[in-house]
Predicted model as a PDB file, atoms N, CA, C, CB and O in Angstrom, pLDDT in the B-factor column:
MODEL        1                                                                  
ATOM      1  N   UNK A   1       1.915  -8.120 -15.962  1.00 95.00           N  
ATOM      2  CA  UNK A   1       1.522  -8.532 -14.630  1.00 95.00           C  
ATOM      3  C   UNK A   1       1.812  -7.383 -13.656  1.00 95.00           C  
ATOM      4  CB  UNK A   1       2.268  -9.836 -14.206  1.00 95.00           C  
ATOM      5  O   UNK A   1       3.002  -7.077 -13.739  1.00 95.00           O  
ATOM      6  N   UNK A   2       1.361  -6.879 -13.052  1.00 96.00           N  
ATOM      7  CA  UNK A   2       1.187  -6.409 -11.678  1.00 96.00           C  
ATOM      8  C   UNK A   2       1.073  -6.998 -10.563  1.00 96.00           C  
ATOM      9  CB  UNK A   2       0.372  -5.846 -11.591  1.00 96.00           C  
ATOM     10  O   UNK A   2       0.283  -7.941 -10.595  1.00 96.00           O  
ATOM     11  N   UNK A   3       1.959  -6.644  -8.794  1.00 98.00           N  
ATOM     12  CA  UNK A   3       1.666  -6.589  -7.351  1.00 98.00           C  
ATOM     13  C   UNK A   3       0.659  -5.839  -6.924  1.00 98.00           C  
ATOM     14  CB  UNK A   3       2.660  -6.188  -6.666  1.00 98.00           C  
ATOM     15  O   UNK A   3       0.461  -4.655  -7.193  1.00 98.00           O  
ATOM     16  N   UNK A   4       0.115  -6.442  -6.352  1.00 97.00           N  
ATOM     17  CA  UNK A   4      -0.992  -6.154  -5.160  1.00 97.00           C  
ATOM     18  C   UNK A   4      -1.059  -6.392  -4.003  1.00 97.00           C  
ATOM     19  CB  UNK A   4      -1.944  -6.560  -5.273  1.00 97.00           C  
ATOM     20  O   UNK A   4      -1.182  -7.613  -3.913  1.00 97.00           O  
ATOM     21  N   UNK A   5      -1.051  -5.817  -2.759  1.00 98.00           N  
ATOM     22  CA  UNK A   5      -1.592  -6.175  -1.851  1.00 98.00           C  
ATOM     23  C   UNK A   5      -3.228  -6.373  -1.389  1.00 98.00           C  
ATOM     24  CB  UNK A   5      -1.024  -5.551  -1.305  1.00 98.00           C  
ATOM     25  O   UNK A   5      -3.994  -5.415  -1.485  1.00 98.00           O  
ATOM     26  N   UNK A   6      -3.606  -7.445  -0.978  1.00 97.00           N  
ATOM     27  CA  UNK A   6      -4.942  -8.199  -0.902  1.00 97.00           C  
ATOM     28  C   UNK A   6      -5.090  -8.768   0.469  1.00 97.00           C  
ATOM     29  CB  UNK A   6      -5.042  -9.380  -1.978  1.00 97.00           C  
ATOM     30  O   UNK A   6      -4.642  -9.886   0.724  1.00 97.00           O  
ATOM     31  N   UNK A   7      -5.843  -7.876   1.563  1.00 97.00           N  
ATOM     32  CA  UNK A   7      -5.919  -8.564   2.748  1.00 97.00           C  
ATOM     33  C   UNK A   7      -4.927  -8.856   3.424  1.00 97.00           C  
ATOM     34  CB  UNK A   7      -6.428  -9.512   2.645  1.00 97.00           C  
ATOM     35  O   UNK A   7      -4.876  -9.626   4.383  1.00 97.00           O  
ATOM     36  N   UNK A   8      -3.784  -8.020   2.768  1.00 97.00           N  
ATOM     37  CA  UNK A   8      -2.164  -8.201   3.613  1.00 97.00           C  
ATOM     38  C   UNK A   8      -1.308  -9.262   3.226  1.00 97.00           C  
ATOM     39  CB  UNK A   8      -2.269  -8.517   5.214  1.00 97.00           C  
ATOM     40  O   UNK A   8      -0.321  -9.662   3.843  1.00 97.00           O  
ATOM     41  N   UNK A   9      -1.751  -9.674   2.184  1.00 97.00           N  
ATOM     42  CA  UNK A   9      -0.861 -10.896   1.493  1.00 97.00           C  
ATOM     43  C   UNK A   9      -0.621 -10.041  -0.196  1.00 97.00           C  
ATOM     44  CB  UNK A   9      -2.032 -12.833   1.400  1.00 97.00           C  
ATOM     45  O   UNK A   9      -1.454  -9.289  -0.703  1.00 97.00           O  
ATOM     46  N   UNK A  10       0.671 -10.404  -0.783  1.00 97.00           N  
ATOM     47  CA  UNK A  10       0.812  -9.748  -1.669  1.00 97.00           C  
ATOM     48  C   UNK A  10       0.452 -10.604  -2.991  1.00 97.00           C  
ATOM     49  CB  UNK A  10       2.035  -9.207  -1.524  1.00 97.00           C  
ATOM     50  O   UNK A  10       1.046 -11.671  -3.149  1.00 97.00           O  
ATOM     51  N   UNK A  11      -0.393 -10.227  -3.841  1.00 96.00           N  
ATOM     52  CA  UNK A  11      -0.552 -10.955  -5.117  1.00 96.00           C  
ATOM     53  C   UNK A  11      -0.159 -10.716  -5.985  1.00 96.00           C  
ATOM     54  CB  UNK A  11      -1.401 -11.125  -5.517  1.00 96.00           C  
ATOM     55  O   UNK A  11       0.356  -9.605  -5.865  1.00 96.00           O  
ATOM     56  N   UNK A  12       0.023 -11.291  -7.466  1.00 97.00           N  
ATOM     57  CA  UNK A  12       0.272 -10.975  -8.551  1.00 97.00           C  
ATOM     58  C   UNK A  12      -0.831 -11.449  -9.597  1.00 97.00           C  
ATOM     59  CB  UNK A  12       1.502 -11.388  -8.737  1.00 97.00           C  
ATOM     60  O   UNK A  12      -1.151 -12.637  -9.639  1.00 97.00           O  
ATOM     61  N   UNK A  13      -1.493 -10.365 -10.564  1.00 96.00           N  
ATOM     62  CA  UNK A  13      -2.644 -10.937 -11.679  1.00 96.00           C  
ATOM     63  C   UNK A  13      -2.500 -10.101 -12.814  1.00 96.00           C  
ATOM     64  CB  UNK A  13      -4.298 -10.859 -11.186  1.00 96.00           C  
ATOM     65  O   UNK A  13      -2.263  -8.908 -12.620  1.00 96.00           O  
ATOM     66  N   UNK A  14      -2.603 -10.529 -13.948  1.00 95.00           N  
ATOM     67  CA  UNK A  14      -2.813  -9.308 -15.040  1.00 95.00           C  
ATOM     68  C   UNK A  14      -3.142  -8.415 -14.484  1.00 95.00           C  
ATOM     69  CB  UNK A  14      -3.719  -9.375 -16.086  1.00 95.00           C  
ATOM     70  O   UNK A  14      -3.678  -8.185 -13.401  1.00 95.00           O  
ATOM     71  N   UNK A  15      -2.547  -7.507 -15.850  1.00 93.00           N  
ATOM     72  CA  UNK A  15      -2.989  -5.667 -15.683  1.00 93.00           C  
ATOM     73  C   UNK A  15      -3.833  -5.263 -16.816  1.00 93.00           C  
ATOM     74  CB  UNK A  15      -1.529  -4.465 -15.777  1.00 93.00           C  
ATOM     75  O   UNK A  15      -3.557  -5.477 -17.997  1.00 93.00           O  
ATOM     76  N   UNK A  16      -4.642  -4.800 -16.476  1.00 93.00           N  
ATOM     77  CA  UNK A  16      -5.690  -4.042 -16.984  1.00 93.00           C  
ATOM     78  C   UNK A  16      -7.198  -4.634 -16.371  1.00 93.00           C  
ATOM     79  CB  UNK A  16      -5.565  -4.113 -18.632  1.00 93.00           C  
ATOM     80  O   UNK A  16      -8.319  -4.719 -16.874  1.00 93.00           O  
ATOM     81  N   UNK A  17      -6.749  -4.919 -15.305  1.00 97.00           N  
ATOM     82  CA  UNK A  17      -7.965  -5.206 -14.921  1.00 97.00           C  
ATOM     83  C   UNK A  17      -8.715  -4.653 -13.974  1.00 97.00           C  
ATOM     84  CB  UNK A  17      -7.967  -6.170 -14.697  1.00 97.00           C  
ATOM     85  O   UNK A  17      -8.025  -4.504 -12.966  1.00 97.00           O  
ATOM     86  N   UNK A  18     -10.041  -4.199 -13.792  1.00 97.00           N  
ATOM     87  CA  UNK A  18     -10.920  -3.441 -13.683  1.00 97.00           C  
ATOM     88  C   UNK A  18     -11.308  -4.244 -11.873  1.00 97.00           C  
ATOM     89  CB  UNK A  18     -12.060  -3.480 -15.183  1.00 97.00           C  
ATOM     90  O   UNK A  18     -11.019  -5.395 -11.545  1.00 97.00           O  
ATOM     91  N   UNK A  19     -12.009  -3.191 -10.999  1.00 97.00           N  
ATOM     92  CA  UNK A  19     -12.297  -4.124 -10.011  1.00 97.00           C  
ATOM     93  C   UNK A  19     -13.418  -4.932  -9.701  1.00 97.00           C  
ATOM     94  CB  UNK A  19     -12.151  -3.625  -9.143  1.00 97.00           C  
ATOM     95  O   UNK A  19     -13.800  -5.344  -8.606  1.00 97.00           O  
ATOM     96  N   UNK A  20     -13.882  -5.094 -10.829  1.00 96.00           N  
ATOM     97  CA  UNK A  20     -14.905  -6.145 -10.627  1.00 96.00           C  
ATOM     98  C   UNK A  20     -14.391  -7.278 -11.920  1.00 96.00           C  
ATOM     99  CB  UNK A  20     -16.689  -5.420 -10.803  1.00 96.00           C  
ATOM    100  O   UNK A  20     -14.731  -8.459 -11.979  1.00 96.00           O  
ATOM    101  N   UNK A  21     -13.744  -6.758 -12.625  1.00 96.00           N  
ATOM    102  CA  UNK A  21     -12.946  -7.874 -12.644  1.00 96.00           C  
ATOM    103  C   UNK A  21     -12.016  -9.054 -12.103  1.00 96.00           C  
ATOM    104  CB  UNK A  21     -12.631  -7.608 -13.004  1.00 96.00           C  
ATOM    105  O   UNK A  21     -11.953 -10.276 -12.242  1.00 96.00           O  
ATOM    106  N   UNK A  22     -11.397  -8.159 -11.485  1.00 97.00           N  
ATOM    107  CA  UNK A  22     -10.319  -8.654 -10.327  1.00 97.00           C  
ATOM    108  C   UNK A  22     -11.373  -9.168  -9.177  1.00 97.00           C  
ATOM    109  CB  UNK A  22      -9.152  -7.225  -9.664  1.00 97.00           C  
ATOM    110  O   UNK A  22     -10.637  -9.915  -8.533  1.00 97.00           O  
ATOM    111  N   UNK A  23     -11.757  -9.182  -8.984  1.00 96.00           N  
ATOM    112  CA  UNK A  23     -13.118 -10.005  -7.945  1.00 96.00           C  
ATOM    113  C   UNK A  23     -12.929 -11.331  -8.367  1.00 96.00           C  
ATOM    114  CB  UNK A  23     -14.998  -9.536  -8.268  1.00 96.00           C  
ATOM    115  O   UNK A  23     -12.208 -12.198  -7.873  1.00 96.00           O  
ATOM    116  N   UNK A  24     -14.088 -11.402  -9.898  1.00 95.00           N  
ATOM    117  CA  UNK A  24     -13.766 -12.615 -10.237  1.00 95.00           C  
ATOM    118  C   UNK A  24     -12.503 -13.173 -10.751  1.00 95.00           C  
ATOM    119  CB  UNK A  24     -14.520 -12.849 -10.941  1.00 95.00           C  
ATOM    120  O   UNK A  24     -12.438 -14.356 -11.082  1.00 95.00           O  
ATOM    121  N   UNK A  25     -11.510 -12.387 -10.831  1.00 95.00           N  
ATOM    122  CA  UNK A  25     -10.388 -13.268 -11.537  1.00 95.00           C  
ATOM    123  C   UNK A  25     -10.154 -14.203  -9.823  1.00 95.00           C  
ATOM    124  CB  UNK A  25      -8.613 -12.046 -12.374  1.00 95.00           C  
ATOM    125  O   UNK A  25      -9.725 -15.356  -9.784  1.00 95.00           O  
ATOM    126  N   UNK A  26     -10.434 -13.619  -8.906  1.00 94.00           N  
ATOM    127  CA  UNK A  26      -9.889 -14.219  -7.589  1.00 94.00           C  
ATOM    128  C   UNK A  26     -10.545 -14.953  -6.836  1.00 94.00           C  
ATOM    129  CB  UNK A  26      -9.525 -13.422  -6.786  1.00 94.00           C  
ATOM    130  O   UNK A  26     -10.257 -15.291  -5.688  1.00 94.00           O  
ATOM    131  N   UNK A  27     -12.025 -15.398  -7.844  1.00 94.00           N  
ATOM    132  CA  UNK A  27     -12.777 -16.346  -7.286  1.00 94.00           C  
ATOM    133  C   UNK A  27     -13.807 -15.491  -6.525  1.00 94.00           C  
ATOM    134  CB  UNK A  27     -11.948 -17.346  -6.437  1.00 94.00           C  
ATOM    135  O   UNK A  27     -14.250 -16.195  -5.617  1.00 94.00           O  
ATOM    136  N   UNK A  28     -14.357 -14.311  -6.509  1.00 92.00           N  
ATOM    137  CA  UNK A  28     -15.504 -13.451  -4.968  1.00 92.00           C  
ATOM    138  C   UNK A  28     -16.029 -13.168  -6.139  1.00 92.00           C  
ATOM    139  CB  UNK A  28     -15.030 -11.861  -3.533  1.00 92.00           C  
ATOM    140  O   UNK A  28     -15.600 -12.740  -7.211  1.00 92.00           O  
ATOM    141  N   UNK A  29     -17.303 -13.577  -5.607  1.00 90.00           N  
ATOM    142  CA  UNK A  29     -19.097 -12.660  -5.953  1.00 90.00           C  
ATOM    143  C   UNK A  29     -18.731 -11.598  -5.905  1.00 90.00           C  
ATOM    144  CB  UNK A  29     -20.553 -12.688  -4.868  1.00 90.00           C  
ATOM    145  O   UNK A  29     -18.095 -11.367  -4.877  1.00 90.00           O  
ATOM    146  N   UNK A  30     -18.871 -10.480  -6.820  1.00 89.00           N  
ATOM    147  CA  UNK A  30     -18.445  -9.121  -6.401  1.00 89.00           C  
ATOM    148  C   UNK A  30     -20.037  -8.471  -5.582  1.00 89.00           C  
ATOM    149  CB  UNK A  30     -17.832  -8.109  -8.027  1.00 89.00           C  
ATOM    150  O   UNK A  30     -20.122  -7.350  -5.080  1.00 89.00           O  
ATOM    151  N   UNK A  31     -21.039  -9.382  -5.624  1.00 89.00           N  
ATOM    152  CA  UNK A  31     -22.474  -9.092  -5.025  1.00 89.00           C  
ATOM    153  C   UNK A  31     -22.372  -9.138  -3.548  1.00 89.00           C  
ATOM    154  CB  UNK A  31     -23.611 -10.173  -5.505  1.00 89.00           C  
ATOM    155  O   UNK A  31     -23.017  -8.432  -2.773  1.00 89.00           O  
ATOM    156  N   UNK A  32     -21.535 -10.002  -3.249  1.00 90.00           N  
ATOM    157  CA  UNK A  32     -21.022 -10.515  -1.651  1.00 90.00           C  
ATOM    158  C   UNK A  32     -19.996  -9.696  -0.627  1.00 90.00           C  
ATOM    159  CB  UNK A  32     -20.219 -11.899  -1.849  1.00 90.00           C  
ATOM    160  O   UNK A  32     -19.737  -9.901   0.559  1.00 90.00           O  
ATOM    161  N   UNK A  33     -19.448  -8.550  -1.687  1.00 95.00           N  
ATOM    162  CA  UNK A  33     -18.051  -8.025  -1.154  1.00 95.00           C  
ATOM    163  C   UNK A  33     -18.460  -6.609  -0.900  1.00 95.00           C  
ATOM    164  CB  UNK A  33     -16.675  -8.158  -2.268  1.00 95.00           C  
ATOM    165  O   UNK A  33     -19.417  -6.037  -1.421  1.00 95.00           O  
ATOM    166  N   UNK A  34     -17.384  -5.978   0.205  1.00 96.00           N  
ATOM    167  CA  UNK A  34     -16.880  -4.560   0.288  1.00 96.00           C  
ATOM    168  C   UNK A  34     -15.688  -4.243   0.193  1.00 96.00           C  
ATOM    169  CB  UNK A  34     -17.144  -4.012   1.279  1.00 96.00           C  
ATOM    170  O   UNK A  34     -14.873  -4.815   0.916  1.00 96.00           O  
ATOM    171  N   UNK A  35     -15.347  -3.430  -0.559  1.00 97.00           N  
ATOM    172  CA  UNK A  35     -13.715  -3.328  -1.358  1.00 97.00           C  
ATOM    173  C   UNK A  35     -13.474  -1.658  -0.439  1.00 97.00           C  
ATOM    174  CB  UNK A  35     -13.751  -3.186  -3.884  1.00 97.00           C  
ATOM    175  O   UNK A  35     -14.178  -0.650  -0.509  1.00 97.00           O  
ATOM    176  N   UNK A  36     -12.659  -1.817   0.090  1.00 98.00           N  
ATOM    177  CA  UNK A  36     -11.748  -0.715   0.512  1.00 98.00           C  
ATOM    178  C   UNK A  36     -10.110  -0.744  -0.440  1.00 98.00           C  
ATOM    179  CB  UNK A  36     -11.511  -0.982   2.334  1.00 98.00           C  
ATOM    180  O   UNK A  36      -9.224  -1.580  -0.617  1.00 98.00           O  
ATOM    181  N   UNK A  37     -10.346   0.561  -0.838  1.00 98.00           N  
ATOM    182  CA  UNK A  37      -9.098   0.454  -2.207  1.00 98.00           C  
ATOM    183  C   UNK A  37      -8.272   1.991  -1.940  1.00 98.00           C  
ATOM    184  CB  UNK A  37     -10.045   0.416  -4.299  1.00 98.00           C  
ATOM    185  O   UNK A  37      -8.528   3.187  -2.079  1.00 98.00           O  
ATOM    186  N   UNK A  38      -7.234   1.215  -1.514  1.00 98.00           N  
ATOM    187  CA  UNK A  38      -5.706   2.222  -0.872  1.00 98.00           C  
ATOM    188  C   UNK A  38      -6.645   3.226   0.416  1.00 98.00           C  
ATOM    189  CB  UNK A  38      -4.712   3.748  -2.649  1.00 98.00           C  
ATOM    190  O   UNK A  38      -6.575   4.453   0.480  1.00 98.00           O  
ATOM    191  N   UNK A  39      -7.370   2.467   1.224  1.00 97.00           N  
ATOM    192  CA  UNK A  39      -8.056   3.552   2.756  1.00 97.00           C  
ATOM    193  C   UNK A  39      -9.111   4.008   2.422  1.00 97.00           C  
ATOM    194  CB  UNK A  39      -7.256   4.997   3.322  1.00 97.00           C  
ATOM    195  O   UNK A  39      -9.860   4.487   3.274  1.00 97.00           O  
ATOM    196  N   UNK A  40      -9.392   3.985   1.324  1.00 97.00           N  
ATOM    197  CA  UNK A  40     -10.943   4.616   0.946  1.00 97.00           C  
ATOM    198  C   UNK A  40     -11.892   3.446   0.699  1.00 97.00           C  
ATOM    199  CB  UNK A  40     -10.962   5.620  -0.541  1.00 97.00           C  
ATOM    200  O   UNK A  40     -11.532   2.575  -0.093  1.00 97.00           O  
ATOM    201  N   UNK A  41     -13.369   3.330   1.463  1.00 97.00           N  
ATOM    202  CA  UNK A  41     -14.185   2.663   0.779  1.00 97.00           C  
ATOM    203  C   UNK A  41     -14.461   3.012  -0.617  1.00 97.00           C  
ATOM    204  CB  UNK A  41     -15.181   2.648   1.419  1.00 97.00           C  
ATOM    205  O   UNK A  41     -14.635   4.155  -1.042  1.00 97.00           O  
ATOM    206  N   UNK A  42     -14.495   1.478  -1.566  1.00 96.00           N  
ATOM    207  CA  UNK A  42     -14.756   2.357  -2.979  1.00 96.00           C  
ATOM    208  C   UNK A  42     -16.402   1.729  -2.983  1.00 96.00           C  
ATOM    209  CB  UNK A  42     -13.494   1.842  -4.718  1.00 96.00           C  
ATOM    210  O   UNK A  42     -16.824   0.742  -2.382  1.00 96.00           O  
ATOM    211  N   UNK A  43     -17.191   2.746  -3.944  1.00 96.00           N  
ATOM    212  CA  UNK A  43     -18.709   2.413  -4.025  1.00 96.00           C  
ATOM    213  C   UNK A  43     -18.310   1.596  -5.019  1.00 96.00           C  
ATOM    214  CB  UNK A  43     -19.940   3.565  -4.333  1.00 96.00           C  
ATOM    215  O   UNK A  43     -17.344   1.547  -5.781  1.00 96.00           O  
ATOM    216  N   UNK A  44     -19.646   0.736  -4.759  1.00 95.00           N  
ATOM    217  CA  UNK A  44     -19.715  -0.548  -6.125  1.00 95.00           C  
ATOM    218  C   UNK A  44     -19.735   0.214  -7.441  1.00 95.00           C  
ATOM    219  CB  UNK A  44     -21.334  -1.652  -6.143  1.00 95.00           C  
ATOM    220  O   UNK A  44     -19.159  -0.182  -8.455  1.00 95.00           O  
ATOM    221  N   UNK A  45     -20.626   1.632  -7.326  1.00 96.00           N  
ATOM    222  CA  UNK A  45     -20.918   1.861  -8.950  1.00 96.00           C  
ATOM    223  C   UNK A  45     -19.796   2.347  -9.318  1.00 96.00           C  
ATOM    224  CB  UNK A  45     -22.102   2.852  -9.441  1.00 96.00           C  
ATOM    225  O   UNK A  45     -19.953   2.710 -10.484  1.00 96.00           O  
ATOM    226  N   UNK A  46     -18.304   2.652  -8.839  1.00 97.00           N  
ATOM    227  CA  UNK A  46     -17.596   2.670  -9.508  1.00 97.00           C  
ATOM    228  C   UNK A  46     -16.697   1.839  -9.597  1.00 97.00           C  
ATOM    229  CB  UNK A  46     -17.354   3.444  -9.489  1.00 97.00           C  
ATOM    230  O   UNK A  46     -15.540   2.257  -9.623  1.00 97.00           O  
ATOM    231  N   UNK A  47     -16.962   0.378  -9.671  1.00 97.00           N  
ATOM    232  CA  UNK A  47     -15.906  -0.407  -9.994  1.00 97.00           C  
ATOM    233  C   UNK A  47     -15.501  -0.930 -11.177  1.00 97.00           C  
ATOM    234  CB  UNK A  47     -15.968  -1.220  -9.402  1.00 97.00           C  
ATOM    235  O   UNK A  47     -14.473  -1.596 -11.298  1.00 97.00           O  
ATOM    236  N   UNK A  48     -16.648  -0.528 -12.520  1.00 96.00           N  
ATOM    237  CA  UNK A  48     -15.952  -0.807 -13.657  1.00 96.00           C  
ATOM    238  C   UNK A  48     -15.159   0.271 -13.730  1.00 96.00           C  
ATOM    239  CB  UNK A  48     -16.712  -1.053 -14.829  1.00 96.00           C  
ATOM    240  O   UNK A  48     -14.023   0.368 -14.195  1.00 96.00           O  
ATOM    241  N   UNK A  49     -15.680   0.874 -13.356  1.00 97.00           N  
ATOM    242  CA  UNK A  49     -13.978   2.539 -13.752  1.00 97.00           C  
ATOM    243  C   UNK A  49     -12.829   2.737 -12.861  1.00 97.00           C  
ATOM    244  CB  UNK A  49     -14.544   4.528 -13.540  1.00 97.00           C  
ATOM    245  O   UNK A  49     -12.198   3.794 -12.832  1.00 97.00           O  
ATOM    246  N   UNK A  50     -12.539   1.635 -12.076  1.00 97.00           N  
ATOM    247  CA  UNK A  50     -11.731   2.013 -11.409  1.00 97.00           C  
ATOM    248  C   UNK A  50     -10.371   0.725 -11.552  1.00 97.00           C  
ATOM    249  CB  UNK A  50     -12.477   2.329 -10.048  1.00 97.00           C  
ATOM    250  O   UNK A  50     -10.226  -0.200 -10.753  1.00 97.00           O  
ATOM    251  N   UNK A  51      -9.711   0.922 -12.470  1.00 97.00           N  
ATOM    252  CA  UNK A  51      -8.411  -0.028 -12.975  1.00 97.00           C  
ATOM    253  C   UNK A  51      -7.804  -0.332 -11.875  1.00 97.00           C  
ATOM    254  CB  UNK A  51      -7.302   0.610 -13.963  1.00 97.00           C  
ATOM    255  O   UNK A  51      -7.980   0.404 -10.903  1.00 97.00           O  
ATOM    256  N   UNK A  52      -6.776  -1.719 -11.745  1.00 97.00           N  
ATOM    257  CA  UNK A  52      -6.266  -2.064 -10.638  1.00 97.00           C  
ATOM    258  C   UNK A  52      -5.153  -1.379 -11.143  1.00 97.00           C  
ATOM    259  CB  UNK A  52      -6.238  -3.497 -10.162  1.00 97.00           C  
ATOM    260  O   UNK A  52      -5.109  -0.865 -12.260  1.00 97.00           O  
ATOM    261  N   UNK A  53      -4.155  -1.378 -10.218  1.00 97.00           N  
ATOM    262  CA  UNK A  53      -2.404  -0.497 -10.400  1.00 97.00           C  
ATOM    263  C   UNK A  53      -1.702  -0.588  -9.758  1.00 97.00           C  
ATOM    264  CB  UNK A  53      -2.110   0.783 -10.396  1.00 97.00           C  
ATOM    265  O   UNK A  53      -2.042  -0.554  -8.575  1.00 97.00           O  
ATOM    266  N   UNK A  54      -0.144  -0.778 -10.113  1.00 98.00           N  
ATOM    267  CA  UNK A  54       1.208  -1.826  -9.653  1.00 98.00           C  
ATOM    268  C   UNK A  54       0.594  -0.907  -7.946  1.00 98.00           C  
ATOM    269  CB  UNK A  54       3.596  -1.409 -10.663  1.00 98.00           C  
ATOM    270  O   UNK A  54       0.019   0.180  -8.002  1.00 98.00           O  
ATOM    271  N   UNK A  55       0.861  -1.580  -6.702  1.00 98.00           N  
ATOM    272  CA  UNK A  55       0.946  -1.182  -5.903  1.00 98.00           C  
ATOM    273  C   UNK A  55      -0.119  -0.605  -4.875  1.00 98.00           C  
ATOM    274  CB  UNK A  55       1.601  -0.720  -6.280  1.00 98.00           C  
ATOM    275  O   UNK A  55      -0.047   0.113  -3.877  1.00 98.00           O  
ATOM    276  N   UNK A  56      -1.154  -1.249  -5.577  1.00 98.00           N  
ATOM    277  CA  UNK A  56      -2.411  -1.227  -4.665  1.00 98.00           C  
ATOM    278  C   UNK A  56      -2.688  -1.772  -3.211  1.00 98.00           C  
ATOM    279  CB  UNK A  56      -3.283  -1.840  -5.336  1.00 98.00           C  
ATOM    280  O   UNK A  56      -1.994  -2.736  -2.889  1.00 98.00           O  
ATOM    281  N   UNK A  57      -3.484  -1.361  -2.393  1.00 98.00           N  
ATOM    282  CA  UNK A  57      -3.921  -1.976  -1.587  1.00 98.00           C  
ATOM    283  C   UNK A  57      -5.107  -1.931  -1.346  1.00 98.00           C  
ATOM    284  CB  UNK A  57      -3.420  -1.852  -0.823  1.00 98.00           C  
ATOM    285  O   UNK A  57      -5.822  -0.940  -1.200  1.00 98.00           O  
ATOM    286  N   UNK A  58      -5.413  -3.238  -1.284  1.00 98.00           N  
ATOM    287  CA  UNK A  58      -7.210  -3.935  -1.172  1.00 98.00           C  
ATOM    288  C   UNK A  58      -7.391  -4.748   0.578  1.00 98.00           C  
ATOM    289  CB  UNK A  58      -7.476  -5.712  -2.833  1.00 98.00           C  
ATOM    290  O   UNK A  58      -6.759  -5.464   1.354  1.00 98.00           O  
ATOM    291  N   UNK A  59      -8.889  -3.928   0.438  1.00 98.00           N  
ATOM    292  CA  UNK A  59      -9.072  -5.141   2.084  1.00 98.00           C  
ATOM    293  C   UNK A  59     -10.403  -5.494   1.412  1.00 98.00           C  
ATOM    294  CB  UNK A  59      -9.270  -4.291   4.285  1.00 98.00           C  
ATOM    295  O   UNK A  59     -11.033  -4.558   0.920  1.00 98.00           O  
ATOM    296  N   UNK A  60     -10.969  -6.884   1.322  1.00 97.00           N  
ATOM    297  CA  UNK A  60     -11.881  -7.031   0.980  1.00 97.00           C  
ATOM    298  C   UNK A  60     -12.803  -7.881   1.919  1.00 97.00           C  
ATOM    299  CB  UNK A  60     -11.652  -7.338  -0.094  1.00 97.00           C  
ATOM    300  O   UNK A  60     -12.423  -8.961   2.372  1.00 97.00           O  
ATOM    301  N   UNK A  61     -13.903  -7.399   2.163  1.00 95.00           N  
ATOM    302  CA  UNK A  61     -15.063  -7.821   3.423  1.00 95.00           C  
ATOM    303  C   UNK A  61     -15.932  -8.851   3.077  1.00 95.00           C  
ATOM    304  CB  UNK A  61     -16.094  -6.631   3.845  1.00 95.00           C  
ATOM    305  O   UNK A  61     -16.322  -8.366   2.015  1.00 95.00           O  
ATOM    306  N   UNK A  62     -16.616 -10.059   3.182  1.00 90.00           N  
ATOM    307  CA  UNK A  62     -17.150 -10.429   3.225  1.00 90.00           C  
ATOM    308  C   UNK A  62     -18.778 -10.056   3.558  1.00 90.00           C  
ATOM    309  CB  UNK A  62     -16.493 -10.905   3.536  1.00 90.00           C  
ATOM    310  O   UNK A  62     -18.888  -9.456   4.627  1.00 90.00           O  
ATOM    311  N   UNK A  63     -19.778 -10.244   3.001  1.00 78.00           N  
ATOM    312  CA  UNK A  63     -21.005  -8.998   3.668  1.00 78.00           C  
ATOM    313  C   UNK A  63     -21.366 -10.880   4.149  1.00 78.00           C  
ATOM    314  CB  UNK A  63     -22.587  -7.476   2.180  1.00 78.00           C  
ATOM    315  O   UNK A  63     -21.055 -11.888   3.515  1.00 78.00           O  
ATOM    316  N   UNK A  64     -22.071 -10.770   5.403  1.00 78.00           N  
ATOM    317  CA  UNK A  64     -22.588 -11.601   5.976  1.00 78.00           C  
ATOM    318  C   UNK A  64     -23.792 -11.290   6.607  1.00 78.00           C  
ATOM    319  CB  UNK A  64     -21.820 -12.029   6.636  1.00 78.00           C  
ATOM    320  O   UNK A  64     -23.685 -10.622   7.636  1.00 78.00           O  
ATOM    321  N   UNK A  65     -25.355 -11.736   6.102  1.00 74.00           N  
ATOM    322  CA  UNK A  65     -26.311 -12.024   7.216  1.00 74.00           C  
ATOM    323  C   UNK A  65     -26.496 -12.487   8.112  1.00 74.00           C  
ATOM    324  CB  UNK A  65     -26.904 -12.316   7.137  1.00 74.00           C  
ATOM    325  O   UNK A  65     -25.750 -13.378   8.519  1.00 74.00           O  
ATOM    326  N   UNK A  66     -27.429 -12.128   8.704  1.00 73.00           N  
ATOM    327  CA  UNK A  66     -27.959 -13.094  10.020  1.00 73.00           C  
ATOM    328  C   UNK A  66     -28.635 -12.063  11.198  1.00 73.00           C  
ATOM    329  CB  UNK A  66     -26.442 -14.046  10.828  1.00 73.00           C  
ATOM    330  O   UNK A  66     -29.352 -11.143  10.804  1.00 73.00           O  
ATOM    331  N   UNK A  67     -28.487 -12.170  12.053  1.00 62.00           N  
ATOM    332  CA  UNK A  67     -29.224 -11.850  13.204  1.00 62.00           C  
ATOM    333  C   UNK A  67     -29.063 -11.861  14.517  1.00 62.00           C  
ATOM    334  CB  UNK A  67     -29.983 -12.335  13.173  1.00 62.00           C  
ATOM    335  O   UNK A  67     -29.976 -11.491  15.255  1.00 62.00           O  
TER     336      UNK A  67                                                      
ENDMDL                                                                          
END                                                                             
């Protein structure tokens, strides 16, 4: 198990998990989201390669339409 910080609340989930894994382990469409990972926006195409790790920090966005 591994800590995370997630939106400023700290979590705990298996390790070895990938960030589009970790999406769904936490319940988010990863189709719906923008992942900023430790200050950097991360691009979607690299989220199978990019492993979660003790001490991360995630802000994750909601993408919302409308007008």
């Amino acid at each position: 198990m591994i800590h995370l910080w997630v939106n400023g609340e700290q979590k705990t989930i298996p390790s070895e998990l990938n960030m589009t894994q970790f999406l769904e382990h936490i319940g988010t469409s990863p189709r719906l989201v923008a992942v900023e990972y430790n200050g950097e926006i991360l691009h979607r195409q690299n989220w199978v390669h990019t492993k979660i790790q003790e001490g991360d920090r995630l802000e994750i966005v909601t993408i919302v339409g409308g007008g």
